[in-house]
C-alpha positions, -999 to +999 in steps of 0.1 A: -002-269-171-002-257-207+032-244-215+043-246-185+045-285-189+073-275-216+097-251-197+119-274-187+135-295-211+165-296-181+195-316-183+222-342-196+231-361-167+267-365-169+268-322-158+263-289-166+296-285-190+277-307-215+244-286-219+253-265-250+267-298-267+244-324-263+217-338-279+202-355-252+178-342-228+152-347-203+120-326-196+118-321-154+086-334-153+098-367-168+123-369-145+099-360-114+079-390-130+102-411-135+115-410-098+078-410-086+076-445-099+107-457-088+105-449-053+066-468-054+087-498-071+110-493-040+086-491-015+061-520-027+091-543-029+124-535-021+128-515+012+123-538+043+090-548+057+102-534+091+115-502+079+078-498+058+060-513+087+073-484+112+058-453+087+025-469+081+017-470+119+020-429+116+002-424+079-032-431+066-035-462+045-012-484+059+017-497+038+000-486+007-004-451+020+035-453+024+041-463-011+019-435-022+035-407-001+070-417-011+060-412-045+045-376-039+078-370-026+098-379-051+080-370-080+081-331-063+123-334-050+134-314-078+108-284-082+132-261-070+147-264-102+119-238-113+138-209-104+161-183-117+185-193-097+187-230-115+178-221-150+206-196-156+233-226-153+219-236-190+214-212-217+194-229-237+169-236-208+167-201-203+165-192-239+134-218-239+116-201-204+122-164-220+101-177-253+074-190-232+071-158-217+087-165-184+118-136-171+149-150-172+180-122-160+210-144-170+232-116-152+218-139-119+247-158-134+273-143-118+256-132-087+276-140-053+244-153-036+237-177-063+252-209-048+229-199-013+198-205-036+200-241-045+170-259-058+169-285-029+160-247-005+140-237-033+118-267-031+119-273+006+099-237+008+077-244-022+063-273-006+055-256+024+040-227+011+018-252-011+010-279+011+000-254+042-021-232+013-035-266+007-050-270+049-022-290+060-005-280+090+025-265+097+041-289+117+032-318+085+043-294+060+074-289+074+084-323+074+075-330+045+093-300+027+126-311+049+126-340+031+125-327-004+151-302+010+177-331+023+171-352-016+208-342-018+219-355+016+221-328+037+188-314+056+192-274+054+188-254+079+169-225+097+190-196+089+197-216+049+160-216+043+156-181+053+184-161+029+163-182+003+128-162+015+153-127+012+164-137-021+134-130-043+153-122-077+170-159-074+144-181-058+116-169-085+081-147-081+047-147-100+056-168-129+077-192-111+057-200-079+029-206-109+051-232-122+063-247-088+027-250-081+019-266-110+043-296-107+033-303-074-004-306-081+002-320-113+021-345-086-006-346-065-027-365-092-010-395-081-019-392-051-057-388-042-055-393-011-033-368-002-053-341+018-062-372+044-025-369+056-030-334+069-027-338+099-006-372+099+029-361+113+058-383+109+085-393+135+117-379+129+129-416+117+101-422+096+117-388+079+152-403+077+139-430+062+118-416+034+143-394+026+164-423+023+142-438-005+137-404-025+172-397-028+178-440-043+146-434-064+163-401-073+195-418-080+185-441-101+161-420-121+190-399-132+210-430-147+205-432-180+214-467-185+180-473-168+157-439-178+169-430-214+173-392-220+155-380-245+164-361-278+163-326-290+139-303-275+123-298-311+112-339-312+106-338-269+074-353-265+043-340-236+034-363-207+020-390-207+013-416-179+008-449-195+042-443-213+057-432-179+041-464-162+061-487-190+090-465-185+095-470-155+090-510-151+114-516-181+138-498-157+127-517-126+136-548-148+166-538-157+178-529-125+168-561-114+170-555-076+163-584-058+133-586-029+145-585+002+152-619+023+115-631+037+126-648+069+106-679+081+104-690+118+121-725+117+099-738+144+130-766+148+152-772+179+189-758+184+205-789+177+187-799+141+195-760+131+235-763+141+234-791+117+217-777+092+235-742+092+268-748+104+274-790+099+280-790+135+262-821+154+248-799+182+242-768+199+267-756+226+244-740+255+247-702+246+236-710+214+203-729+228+199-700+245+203-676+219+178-694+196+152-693+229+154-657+236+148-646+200+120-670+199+104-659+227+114-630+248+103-592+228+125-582+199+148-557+209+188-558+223+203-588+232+243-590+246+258-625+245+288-629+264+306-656+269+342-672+265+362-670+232+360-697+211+321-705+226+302-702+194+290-667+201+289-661+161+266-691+155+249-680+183+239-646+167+232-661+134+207-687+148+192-656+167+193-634+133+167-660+114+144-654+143+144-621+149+144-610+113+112-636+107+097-617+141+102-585+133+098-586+092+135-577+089+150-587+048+185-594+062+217-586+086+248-565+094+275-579+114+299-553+119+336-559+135+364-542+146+388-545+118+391-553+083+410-584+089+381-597+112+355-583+086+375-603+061+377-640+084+338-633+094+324-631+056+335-663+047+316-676+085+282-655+071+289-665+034+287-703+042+260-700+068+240-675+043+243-706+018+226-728+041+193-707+049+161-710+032+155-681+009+126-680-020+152-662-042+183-645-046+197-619-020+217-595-018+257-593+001+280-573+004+317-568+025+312-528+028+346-519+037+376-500+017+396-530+008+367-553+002+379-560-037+411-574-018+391-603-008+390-633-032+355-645-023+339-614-025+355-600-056+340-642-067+307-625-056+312-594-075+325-610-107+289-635-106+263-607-101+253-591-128+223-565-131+193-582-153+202-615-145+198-623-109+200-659-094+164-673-083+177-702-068+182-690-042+218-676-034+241-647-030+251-623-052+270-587-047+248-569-072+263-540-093+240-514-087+246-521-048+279-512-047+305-480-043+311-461-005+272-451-005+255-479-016+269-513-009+255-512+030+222-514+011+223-550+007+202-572+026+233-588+046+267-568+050+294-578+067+323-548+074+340-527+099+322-512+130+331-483+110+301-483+088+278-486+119+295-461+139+293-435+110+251-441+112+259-415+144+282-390+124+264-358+107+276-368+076+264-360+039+238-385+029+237-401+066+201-410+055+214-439+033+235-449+065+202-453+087+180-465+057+209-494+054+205-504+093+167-494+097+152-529+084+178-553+093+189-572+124+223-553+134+253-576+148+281-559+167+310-587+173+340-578+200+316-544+215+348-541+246+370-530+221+353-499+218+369-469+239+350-443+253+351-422+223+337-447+197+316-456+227+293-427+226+289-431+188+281-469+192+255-456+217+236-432+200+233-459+169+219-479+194+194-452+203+185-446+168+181-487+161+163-488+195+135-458+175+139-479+141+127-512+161+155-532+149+169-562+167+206-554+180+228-586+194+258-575+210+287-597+213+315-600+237+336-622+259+345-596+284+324-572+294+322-549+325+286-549+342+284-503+336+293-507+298+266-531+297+244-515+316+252-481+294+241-503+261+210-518+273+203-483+286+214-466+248+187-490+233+159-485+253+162-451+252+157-449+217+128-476+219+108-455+243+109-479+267+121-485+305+160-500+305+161-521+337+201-533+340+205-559+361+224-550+393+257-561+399+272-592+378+247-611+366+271-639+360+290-658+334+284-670+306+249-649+305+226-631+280+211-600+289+176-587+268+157-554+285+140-585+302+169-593+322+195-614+326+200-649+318+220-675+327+238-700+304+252-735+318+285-737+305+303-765+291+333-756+282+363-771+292+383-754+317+414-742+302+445-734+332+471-711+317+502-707+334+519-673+338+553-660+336+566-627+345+592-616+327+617-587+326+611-565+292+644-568+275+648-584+239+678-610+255+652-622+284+629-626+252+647-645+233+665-671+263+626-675+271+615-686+235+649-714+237+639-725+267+604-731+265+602-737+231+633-758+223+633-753+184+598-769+180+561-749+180+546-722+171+547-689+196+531-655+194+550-620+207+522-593+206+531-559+215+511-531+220+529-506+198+539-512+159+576-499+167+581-525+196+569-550+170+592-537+141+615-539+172+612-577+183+608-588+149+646-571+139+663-591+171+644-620+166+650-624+128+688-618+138+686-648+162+661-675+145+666-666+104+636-644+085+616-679+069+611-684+106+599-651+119+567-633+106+559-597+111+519-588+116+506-556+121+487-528+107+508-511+094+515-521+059+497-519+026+459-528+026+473-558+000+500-567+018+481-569+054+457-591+035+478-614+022+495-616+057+464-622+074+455-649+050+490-668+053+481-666+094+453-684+092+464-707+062+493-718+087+478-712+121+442-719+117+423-751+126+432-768+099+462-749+090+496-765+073+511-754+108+553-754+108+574-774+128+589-739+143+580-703+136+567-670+160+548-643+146+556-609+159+525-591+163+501-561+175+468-566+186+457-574+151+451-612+164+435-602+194+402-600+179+381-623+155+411-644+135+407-680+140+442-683+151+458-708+175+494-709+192+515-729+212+530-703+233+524-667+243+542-642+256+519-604+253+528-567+267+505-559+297+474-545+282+440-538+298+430-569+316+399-578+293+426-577+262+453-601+278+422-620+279+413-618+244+448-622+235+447-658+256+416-666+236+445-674+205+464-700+229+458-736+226+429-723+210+423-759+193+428-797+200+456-806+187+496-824+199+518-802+210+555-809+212+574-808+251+572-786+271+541-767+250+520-793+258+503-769+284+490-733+275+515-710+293+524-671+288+547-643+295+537-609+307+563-588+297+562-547+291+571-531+326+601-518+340+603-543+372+576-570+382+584-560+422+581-524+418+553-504+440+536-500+421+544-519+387+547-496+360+541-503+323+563-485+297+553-451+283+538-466+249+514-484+264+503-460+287+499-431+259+479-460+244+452-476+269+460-451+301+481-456+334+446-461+352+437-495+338+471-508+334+478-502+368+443-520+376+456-551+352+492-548+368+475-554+404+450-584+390+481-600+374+512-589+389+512-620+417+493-645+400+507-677+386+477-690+364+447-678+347+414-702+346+391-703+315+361-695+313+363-697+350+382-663+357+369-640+327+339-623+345+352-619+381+388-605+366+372-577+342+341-566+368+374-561+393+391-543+365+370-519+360+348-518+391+353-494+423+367-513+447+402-509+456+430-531+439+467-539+449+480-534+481+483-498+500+519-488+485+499-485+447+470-469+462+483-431+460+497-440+418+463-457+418+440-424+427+461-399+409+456-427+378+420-424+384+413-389+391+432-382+354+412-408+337+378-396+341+390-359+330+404-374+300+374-394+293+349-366+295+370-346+273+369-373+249+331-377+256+328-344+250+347-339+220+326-372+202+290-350+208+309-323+185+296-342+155+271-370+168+240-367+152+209-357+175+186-383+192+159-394+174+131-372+188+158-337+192+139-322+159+108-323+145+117-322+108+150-330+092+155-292+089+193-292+107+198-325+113+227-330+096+244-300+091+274-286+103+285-324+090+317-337+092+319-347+054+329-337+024+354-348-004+373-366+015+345-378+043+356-416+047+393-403+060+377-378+081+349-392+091+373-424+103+388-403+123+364-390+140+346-421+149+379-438+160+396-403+174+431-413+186+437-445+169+461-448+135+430-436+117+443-419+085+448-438+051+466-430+024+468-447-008+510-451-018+524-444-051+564-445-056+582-421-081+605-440-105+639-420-116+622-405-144+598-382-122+570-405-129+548-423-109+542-461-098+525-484-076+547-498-054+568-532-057+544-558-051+539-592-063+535-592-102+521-622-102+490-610-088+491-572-098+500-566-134+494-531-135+533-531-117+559-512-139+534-493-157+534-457-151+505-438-133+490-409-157+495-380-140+472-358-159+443-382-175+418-407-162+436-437-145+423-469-161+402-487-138+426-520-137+449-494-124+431-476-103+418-507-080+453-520-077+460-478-067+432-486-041+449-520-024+479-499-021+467-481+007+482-477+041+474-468+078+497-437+088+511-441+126+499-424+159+522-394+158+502-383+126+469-391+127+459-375+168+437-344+168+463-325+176+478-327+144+456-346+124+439-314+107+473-302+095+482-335+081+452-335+061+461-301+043+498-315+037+486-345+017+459-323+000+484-301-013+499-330-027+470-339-047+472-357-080+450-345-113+442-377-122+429-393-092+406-364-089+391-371-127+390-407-113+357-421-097+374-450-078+405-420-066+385-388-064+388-378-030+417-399-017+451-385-002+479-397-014+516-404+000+543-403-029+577-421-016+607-420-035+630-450-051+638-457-017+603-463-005+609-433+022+591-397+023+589-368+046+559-357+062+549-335+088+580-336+100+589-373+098+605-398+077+585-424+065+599-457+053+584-489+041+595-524+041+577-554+026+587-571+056+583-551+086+554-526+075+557-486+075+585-476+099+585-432+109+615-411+128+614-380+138+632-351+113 
């Protein structure tokens, strides 16, 4: 290369404003080298035998060919950086190319077209150009080039790559093609095989995948705590490999990533692993089954439903060892429908994770927003440190895998369905999403819960885990048989393979695989629940609770809205005294809501210091996933399945219970009139789940007097939502109209989720366009939230409160726990980080009325206006929107008052 080796003595990582300044640099090759080796370290041993095992069935040389073409490709990601376009951004580096006799017109500078000439487009066309000059084929060069193109997480596409070609002056001619072409062959020594993958084409998940790696190897490259910088340009030393090779394993070292998990097949029977993972004596029959199945039937989908309370989550854990030892996959997700039930599971996975033989240390993480809220995860985070990793055997939250991006790298994540869902969002970086998922087994817990709109995204992940070859196990206690039916379908699809849904019910409990069905004997005990019917007025309520209750037990009132909760909870404070009244919902701050959902399960859990009397007010927070158990119920009609997951949390465990509690019973409440034709629930409800399937529920529960479980689960949902008519003939006209404007609403909404659902896996045959037009940017967790959970309270906002002076606070919390409390928030410089973490648990969910599409946009722009300096020079803040109340705790926004209350949660009125 000559002195073209020495043209680029490039950049000080922490930005551009720092070139002139600095003393530190780095020559782009180094950096090219430096990430060459990294993403080989990667490759060899870090990235999942599944994920590696998928590419080297398309590539020359096996898994060794893989290593070798993800180094190629990341020791070429940044040649684009040789071009005008680049250089001009540092004068010195300019000053350095116009001495070695290259052109350098630094009035490019100011040119309007600049910022359409970015090095990631540069490169993407200078390794076409080169690798097709070379013999390979279009088609192969293509790919390969999109990859280099999307290093910065966002494939470019067809009309991008072409303003490039038209923008000659910018992109570089003569001189600088020279110099592209120089660093990739000088790249290409690494390589030697190279010209035997000219024809080798890679599936468009192989590309996700490696692009995935390159932009990690990339990542970590740049960090200088791991790849030095190196001094003046004067003392910059030439290349030189054996120095690169030590280099680059004394950063390895240091970053101290470990291997993934190496499952083993345990060869023992259901009962000896029960006792061994979970200190249970034996095996309940759906996990026996479970443990079969993923023994023996092909590694693929596998949707366990059965009863709440069954074991379903052992069930999928015993299943997860076997699979993952199958397959080659270094760990698991299991993803949830809320934080609170992300929050109750990771403890469940934590212990169990404790219990299973590893030859070293893994890796695990709780990959949601409020994940430092939770004590044994912030224990795991305060343990793992980088360089000294546990090889006994355990878990540890390593530093290095952690922030928005990279935490659902670890080999075993627990979180929010969230962080699955947004795998099918065009999002920046979405390659990290699927290179997180693409070598583990994926978990989905509670998959009813998902409307039609998340629906669609849960389905094309599926698709894409279905092309990956990962091992899904879907979980559910209430399923219809066309949801089903739609999953296996979603899987198969992406798997390339025939999806054969069993017809009809297949019964209940069951397991279904692309196999078929199969049937579980079950044992549990059936469970009779009596039903009341009650008129839906607060009085009615309250003579119900004295009468059945008597001053002793423990009831739950879930409501279907958070303002009929804040409701109840004001009349029945009034009547019973606040110590014996608590208020659950979303609705509050992140800390708050955490500490609430601790106390429920401290006090209501199996082993909980239970009270002699007390009712929780609550949403459908405790219909899902919280190990909860109460006396009495009395719920709002809801969708049939839900009442049913809602009576999952009565008499959920074997214990006394005083009077006349001693059997489960509940009270329907949340219509008008229990006689009418047809019964009608009230308005919020309906705006919420849909008159079509509450009037469906209403006419499967409007006349009966008790619910059997397990016994009545399947036939009552495969009614609920199947075709035949329900209710007698005087509903049937409400019933058709409820219908006919259900399925318009739900292709709207099926429609509007494709706007940004990322392609199936064989729509393109590069990354070129396959995520653009995303849905990200600085604020893509808020956004992209919404969109993957489109009409639900969707929009966070983290709360400060201005003190009299004008300046700002966190708000009033505990100061036992928080000490940052008092101090005033800078407005201007850095927050401190102690500060800035408590900033982050002070987050809150806004209501409905703000957060729907039809206003959501507009709500956005509001809060952005609002934005404070010094959460955007913040890491941990940069991004977020913020809500400012006043002394009172009360703002306006979007034309509504806002107030909050320790007790009762975010309140909102109309201006």
């Amino acid at each position: 290369m000559g002195e073209l080796e020495d043209w680029a003595h490039v950049w000080a990582k922490s930005g551009f404003d720092r070139y002139e300044s600095s003393e530190e640099w780095l020559p782009l090759w180094q950096h090219l080298d430096d990430s060459g080796g990294m993403a080989e370290l990667l490759v060899r041993h870090w990235v999942s035998p599944l994920a590696v095992d998928r590419i080297a069935r398309e590539v020359p040389g096996g898994s060794e060919g893989v290593v070798r073409l993800a180094g190629w490709l990341a020791r070429v990601h940044d040649v684009g950086k040789a071009s005008p376009a680049f250089v001009v951004q540092v004068p010195a580096l300019a000053d350095l190319l116009h001495r070695a006799g290259v052109e350098v017109k630094l009035s490019i500078a100011n040119d309007k077209d600049r910022p359409l000439v970015n090095h990631a487009l540069v490169g993407h066309i200078a390794v076409v150009d080169w690798l097709q000059a070379r013999g390979f084929s279009g088609r192969v060069a293509k790919q390969w080039a999109s990859i280099v193109g999307s290093h910065h997480g966002t494939a470019p596409d067809n009309d991008k790559l072409l303003v490039v070609r038209q923008r000659d002056r910018l992109a570089g001619t003569g001189r600088w093609v020279d110099m592209r072409a120089a660093l990739l062959a000088r790249a290409a020594r690494h390589f030697p095989d190279l010209d035997d993958f000219r024809d080798a084409r890679l599936s468009l998940p192989s590309q996700v995948v490696l692009c995935g790696v390159v932009i990690l190897a990339d990542w970590i490259a740049s960090n200088p705590t791991y790849f030095p910088l190196w001094p003046t340009p004067a003392t910059a030393g030439r290349p030189d490999d054996s120095e690169t090779g030590r280099r680059v394993e004394r950063a390895w070292r240091k970053l101290a990533l470990p291997t993934g998990w190496r499952a083993k097949p345990t060869g023992d029977d259901a009962d000896s692993l029960m006792r061994a993972r979970f200190r249970r004596p034996s095996a309940r029959p759906v996990q026996r089954a479970a443990v079969e199945l993923a023994r023996k039937d092909e590694p693929g989908i596998m949707v366990i439903e059965d009863a709440m309370g069954s074991g379903k989550t052992e069930a999928a854990l015993l299943a997860v060892e076997e699979l993952a030892a199958r397959v080659g996959a270094d760990g698991c997700v299991v993803a949830l429908p809320t934080q609170a039930t992300s929050d109750a599971m990771f403890s469940r996975v934590h212990a169990w994770l404790d219990l299973v033989p590893k030859d070293a240390a893994v890796t695990f993480a709780l990959t949601h927003g409020k994940a430092h809220l939770n004590d044994e995860y912030s224990g795991l985070v305060d343990r793992g440190r980088v360089g000294a990793v546990d090889d006994r055997g355990g878990a540890i939250a390593h530093e290095w895998l952690s922030g928005r991006k990279k935490s659902a790298l670890a080999s075993f994540v627990v979180g929010t369905v969230d962080q699955v869902l947004f795998a099918g969002l065009r999002t920046r970086h979405l390659m990290l999403r699927h290179l997180s998922l693409a070598g583990k087994v994926v978990v989905v817990d509670e998959v009813h819960a998902y409307d039609v709109y998340m629906s669609r995204y849960l389905d094309r992940v599926l698709h894409w885990l279905g092309a990956y070859g990962v091992p899904v196990v879907l979980l559910s206690a209430t399923l219809p048989d066309a949801r089903r039916a739609e999953l296996l379908r979603a899987y198969a699809e992406g798997k390339g393979v025939a999806a054969t849904p069993p017809q009809g019910n297949p019964g209940y409990p069951v397991i279904t695989t692309l196999s078929g069905a199969h049937a579980i004997d079950s044992t549990a005990e059936p469970k009779s629940v009596a039903l009341d019917h009650l008129p839906d007025d607060l009085d009615t309520l309250v003579r119900h609770l004295d009468d059945i209750m008597a001053g002793r037990g423990c009831a739950v009132v879930i409501r279907n809205t958070v303002t009929r909760v804040q409701e109840t909870a004001e009349r029945l404070i009034k009547k019973y005294g606040a110590d014996n009244v608590t208020v659950a919902h979303a609705r509050f701050l992140a800390c708050h809501r955490s500490a609430n959902d601790r106390d429920l399960v401290r006090r209501f859990g199996q082993d909980g210091d239970r009270p002699d009397f007390h009712i929780v007010v609550a949403s459908q927070v405790v219909e899902q996933s919280l190990d909860i158990d109460f006396d009495l119920m009395v719920t709002d009609l809801a969708p049939v399945d839900l009442v049913l997951q809602r009576l999952g949390r009565l008499h959920r465990h074997t214990r006394q219970r005083p009077g006349l509690l001693a059997d489960p019973r509940c009270a329907l409440v949340g219509v008008a009139d229990w006689d009418a034709a047809p019964v009608v629930a009230n308005a919020k409800a309906r705006r919420i789940y849909g008159d079509h399937t509450l009037l469906r529920s209403a006419a499967l529960l409007a006349d009966r007097r008790h619910v059997q479980l397990p016994q009545d689960i399947a036939p009552l949902v495969q009614k609920a939502y199947g075709q035949d008519q329900l209710g007698p003939e005087s509903w049937q006209p409400a019933l058709s109209a409820a219908a006919e404007a259900a399925a318009v609403s739900a292709r709207k909404r099926f429609d509007a989720a494709g706007h940004y659902l990322v392609k199936p896996a064989g729509a393109f045959p590069s990354l070129t366009g396959w995520n653009a037009d995303s849905a990200g940017g600085a604020k893509e967790e808020a956004k992209g939230l919404a969109q993957v959970r489109d009409g639900e309270e969707s929009l966070e906002v983290l709360v400060l409160q201005r003190d009299e002076a004008g300046g700002l606070l966190l708000p009033e919390w505990d100061e036992d726990v928080w000490e940052e409390i008092g101090r005033q928030v800078p407005t201007h410089d850095q927050v401190p980080e102690a500060q800035a973490k408590a900033a982050l648990a002070c987050s809150l969910r806004l209501p409905l009325a703000l957060c729907h599409p039809g206003v959501i946009d507009a709500v956005i722009r509001e809060l952005e206006r609002r934005t404070i300096e010094s959460f955007e020079v913040t890491p941990l803040l940069r991004g977020q929107l913020v809500l400012v109340l006043d002394a009172d705790m009360t703002a306006e926004l979007h034309g509504f008052r806002l107030t909050y209350d320790t007790r009762r949660g975010l309140a909102h009125d109309k201006l």
